[in-house]
ZAMAR-471567 format. One record per residue (C-alpha): residue in one letter; residue number from 1; x, y, z. Coordinates in nm, 3 decimals, padded with zeros to 5 digits, always signed. Last residue first. Example, Ala and Ser with C-alpha at 12.3 -4.5 7.8 and 13.67 -1.06 7.14 Angstrom:
ZAMAR-471567
node resn = S | resi = 2 | x = +01.367 | y = -00.106 | z = +00.714
node resn = A | resi = 1 | x = +01.230 | y = -00.450 | z = +00.780
This chain:
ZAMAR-471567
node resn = X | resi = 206 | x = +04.818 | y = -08.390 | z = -01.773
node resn = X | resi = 205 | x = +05.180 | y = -08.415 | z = -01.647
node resn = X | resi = 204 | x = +05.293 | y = -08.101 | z = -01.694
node resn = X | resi = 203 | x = +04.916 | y = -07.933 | z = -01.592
node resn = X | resi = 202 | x = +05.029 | y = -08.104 | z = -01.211
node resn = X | resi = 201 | x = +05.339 | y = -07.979 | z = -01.245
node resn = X | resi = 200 | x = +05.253 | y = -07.580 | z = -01.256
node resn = X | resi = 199 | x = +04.950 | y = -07.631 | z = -01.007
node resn = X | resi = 198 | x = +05.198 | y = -07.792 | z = -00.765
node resn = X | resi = 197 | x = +05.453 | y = -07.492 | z = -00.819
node resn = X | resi = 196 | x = +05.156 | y = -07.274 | z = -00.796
node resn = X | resi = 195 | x = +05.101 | y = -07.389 | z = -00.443
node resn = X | resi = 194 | x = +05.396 | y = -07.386 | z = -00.319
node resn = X | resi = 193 | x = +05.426 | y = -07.003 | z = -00.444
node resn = X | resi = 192 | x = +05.122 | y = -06.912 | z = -00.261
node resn = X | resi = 191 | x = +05.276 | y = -07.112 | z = +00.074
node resn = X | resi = 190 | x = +05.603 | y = -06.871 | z = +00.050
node resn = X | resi = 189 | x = +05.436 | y = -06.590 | z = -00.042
node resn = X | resi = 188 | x = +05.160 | y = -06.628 | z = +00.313
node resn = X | resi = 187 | x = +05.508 | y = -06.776 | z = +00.547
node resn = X | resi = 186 | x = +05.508 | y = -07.139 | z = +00.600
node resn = X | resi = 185 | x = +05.419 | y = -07.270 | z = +00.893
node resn = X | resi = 184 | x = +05.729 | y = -07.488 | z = +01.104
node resn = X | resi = 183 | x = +05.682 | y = -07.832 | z = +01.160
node resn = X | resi = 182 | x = +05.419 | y = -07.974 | z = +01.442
node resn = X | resi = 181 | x = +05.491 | y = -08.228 | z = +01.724
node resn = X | resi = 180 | x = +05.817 | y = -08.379 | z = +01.663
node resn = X | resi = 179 | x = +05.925 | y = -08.646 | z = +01.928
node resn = X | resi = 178 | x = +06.223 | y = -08.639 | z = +02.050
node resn = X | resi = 177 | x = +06.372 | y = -08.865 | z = +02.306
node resn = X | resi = 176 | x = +06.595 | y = -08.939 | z = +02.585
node resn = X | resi = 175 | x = +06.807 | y = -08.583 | z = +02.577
node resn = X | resi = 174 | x = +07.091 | y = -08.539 | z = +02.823
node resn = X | resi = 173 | x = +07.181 | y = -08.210 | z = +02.909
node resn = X | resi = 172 | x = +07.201 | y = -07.864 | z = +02.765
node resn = X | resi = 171 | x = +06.822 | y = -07.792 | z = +02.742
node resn = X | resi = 170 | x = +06.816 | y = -07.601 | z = +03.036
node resn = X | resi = 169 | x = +06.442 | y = -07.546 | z = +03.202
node resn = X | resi = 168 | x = +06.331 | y = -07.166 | z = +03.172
node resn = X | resi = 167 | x = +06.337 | y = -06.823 | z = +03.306
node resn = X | resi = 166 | x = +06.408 | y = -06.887 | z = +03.650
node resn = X | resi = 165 | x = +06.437 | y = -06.573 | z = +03.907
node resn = X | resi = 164 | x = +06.634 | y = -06.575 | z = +04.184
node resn = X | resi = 163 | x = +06.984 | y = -06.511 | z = +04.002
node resn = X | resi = 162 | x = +06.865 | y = -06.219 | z = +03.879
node resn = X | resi = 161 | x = +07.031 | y = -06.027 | z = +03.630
node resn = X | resi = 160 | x = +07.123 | y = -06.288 | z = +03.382
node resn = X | resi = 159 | x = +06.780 | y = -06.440 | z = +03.429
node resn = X | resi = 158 | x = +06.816 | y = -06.803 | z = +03.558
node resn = X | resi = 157 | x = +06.816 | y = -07.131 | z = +03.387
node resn = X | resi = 156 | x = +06.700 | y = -07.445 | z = +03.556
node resn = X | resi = 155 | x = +06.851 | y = -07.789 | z = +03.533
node resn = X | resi = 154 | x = +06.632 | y = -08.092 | z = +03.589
node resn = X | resi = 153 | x = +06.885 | y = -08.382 | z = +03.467
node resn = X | resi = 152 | x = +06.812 | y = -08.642 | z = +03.764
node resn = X | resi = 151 | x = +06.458 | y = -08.554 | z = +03.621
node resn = X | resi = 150 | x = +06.529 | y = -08.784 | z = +03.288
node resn = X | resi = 149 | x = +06.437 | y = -08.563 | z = +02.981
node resn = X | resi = 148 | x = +06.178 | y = -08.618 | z = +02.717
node resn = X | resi = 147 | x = +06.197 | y = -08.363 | z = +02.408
node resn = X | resi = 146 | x = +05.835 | y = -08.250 | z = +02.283
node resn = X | resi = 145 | x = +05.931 | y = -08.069 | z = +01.963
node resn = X | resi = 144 | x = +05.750 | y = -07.758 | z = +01.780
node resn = X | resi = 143 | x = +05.860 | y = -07.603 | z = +01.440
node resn = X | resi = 142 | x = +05.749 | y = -07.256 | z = +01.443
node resn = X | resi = 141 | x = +05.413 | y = -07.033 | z = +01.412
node resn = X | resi = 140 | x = +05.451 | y = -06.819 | z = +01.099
node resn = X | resi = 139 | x = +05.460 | y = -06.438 | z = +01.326
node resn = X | resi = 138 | x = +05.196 | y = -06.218 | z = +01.375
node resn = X | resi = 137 | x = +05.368 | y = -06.118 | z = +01.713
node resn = X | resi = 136 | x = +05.719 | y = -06.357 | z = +01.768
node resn = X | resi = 135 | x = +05.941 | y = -06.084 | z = +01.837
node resn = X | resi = 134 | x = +05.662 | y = -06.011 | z = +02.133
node resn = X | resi = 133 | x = +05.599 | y = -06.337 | z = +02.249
node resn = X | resi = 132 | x = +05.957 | y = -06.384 | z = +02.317
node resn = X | resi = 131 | x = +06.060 | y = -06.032 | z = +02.481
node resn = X | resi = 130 | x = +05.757 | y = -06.100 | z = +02.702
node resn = X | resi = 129 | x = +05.413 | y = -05.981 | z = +02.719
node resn = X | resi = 128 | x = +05.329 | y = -05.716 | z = +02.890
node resn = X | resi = 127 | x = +05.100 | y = -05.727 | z = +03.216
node resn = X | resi = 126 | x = +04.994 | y = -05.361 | z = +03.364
node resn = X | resi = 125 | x = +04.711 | y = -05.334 | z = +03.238
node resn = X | resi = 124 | x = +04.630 | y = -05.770 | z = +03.366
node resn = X | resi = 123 | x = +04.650 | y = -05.584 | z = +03.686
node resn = X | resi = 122 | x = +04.261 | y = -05.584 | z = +03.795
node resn = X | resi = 121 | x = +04.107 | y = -05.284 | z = +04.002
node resn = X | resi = 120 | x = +04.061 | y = -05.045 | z = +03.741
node resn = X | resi = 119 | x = +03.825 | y = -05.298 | z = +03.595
node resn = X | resi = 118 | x = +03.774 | y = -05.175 | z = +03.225
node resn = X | resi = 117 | x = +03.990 | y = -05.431 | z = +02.998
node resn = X | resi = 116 | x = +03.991 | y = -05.383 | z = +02.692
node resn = X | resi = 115 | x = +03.751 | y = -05.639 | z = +02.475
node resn = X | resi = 114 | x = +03.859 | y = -05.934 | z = +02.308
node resn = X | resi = 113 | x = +03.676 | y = -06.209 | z = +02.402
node resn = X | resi = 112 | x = +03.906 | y = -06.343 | z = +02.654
node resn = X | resi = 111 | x = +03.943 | y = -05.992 | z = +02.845
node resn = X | resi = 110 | x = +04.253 | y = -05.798 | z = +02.736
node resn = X | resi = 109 | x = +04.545 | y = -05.654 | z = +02.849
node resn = X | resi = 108 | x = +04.758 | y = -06.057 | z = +02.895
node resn = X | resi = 107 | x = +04.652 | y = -06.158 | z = +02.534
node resn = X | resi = 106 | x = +04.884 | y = -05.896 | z = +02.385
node resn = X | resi = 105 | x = +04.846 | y = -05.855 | z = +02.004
node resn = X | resi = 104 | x = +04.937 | y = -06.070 | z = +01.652
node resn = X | resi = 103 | x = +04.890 | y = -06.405 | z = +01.749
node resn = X | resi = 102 | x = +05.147 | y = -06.652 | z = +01.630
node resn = X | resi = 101 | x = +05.026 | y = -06.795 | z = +01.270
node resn = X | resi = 100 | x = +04.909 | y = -07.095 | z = +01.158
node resn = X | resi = 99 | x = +04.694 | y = -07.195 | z = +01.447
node resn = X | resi = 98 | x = +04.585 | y = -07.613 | z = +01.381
node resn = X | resi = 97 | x = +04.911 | y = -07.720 | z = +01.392
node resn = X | resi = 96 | x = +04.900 | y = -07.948 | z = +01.663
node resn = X | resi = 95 | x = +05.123 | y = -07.733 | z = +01.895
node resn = X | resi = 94 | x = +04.987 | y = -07.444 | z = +01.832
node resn = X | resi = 93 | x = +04.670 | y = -07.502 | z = +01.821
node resn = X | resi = 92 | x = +04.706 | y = -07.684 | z = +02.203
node resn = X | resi = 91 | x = +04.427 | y = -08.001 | z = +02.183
node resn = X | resi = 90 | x = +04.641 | y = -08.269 | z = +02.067
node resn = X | resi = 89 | x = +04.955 | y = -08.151 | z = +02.198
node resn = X | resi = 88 | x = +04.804 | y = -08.084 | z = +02.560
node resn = X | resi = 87 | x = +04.697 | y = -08.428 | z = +02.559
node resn = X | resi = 86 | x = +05.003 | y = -08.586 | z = +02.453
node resn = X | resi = 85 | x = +05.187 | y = -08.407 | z = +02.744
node resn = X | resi = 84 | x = +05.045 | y = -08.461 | z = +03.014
node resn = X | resi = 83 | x = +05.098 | y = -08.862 | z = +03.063
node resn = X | resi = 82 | x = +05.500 | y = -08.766 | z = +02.999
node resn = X | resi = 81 | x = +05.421 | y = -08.514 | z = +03.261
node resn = X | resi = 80 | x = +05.455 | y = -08.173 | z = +03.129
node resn = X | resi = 79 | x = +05.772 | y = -07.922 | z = +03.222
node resn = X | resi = 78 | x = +05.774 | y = -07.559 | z = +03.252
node resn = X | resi = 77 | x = +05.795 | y = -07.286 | z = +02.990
node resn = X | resi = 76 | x = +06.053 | y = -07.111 | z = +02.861
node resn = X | resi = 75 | x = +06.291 | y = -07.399 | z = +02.721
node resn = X | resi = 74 | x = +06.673 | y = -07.346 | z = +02.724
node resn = X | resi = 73 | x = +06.988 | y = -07.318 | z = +02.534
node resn = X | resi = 72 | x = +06.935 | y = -07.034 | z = +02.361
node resn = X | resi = 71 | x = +06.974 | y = -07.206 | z = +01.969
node resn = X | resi = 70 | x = +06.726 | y = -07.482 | z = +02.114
node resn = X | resi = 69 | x = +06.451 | y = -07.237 | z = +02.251
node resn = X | resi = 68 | x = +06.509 | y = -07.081 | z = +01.862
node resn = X | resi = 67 | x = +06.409 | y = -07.376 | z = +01.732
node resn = X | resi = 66 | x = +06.153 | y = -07.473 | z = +01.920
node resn = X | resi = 65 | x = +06.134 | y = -07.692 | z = +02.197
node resn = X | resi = 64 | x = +05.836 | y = -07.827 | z = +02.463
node resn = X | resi = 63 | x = +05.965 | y = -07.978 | z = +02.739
node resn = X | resi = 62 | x = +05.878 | y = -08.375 | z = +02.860
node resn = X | resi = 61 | x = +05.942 | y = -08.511 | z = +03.210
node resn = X | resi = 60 | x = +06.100 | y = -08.852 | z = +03.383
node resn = X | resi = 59 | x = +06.118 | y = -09.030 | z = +03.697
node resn = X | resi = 58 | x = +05.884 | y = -08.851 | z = +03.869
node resn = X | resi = 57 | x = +05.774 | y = -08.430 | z = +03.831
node resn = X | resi = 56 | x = +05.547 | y = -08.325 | z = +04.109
node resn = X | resi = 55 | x = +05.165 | y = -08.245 | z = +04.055
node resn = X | resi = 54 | x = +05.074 | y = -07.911 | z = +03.863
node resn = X | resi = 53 | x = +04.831 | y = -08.065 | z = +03.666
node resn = X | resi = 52 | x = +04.942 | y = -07.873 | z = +03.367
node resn = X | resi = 51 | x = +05.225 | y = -07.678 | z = +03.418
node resn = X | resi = 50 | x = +05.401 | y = -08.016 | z = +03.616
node resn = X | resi = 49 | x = +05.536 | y = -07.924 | z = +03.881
node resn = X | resi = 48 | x = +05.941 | y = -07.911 | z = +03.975
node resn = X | resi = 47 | x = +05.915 | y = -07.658 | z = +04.308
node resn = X | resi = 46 | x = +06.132 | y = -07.404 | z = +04.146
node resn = X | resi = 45 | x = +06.002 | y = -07.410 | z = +03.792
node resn = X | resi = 44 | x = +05.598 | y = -07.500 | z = +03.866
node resn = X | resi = 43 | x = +05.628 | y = -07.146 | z = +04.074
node resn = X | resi = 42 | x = +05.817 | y = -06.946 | z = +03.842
node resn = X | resi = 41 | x = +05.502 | y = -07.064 | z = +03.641
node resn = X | resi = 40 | x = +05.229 | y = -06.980 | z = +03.873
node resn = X | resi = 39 | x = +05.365 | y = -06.671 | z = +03.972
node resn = X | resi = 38 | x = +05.410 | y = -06.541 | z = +03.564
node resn = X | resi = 37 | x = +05.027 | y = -06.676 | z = +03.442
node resn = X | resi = 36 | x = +05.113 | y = -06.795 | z = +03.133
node resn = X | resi = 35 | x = +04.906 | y = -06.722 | z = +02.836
node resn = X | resi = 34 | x = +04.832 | y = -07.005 | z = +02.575
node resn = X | resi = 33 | x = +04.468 | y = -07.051 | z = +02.716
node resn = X | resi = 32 | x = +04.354 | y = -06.705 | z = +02.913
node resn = X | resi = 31 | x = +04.093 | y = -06.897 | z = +03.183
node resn = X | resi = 30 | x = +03.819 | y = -06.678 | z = +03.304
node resn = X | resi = 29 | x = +03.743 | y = -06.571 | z = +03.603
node resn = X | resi = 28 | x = +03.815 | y = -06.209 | z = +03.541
node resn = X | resi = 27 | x = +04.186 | y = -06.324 | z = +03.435
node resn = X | resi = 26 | x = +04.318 | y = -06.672 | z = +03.450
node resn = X | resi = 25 | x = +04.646 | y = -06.693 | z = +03.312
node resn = X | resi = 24 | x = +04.734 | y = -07.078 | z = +03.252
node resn = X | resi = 23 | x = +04.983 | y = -07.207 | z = +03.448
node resn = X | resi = 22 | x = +04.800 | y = -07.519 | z = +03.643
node resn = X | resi = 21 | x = +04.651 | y = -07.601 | z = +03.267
node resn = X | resi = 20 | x = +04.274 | y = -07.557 | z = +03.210
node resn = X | resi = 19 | x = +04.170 | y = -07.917 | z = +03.125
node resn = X | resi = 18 | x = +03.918 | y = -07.838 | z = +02.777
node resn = X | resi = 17 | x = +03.552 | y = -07.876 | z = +02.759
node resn = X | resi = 16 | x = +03.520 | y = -07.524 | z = +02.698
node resn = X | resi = 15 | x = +03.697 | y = -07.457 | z = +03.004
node resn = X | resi = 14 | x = +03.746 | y = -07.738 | z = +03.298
node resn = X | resi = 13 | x = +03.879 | y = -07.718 | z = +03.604
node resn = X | resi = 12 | x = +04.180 | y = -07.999 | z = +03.726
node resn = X | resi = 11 | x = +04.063 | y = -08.301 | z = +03.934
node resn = X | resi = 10 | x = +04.066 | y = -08.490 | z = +03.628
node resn = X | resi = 9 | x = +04.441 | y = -08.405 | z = +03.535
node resn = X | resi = 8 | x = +04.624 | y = -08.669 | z = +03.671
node resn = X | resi = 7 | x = +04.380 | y = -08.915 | z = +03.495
node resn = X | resi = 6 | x = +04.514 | y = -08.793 | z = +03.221
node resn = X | resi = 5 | x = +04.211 | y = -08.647 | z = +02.959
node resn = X | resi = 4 | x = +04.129 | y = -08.908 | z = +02.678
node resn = X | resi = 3 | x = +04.378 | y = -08.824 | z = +02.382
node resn = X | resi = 2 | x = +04.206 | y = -08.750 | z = +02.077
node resn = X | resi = 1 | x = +04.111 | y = -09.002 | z = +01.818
């Protein structure tokens, strides 16, 4: 059964049926799920919001982890209520393991369904996505972790050449728990061969 929206979250919109998180892109009125809307974000870093309600951290706060966040030292995206945060892993498909893959072209340049943009007037042209999403195009999707922090231990981490700017929440500090949310997709051969492998044993033991 699927987490029953926080009550932190109820005066939040709604798309689809679905809480549109405080960061979420919205572009020609319509909310861009899994794309972060860049002033909103640096936003929910310096003032210590939530990215989904976007009400003040408390005592404690989770941050979603892969891997590679892990190897860098930091997490990219802003912090989740521990009441947040179960919610937006049952219903995120990449974090409930429902998208296999990363996907494979800009979100930012294009309307919802899929169409270029035409409004001369609206930025999203202009809006690339970042040196993450972009290694990560058409990629397996990775191993995901929640990892709860206390907020004494809030440390940001800024871009190398500017100080003002935050690029994510350290991950060098005390951890309090972590809870794995997805593992990592295997790649197309990888899966096939998997698969034979269990064919293969399965006609052994017949």
């Amino acid at each position: 059964m699927s987490p029953a929206i926080p009550v932190r979250c109820l005066a939040r919109p709604l798309a689809g049926g679905l809480v549109v998180p405080y960061v979420s892109l919205i572009h020609n009125g319509h909310a861009v799920f899994g794309s972060l809307d860049a002033g909103r974000a640096r936003r929910a870093f310096l003032q210590r919001l939530c990215q989904i309600c976007s009400q003040p951290l408390e005592e404690r706060f989770f941050v979603i982890v892969r891997p590679a966040d892990e190897q860098h030292g930091y997490s990219p995206e802003p912090t989740l209520h521990p009441e947040c945060q179960p919610y937006t892993a049952a219903h995120c498909p990449m974090l409930n393991g429902t998208a296999s893959h990363y996907r494979s072209r800009p979100v930012l340049a294009s309307h919802p369904a899929g169409r270029p943009c035409t409004d001369p007037a609206c930025p999203c042209p202009e809006l690339v996505p970042d040196q993450g999403h972009t290694a990560r195009s058409g990629r397996p999707a990775d191993r995901y972790e929640a990892w709860m922090i206390a907020a004494r231990n809030y440390r940001l981490v800024s871009h190398p050449d500017t100080p003002a700017l935050p690029i994510g929440i350290s991950l060098n500090v005390p951890v309090l728990r972590k809870r794995t949310l997805r593992e990592a997709a295997l790649p197309a051969d990888a899966a096939a061969l998997l698969a034979l492998l269990h064919t293969a044993m399965e006609l052994e033991q017949d």
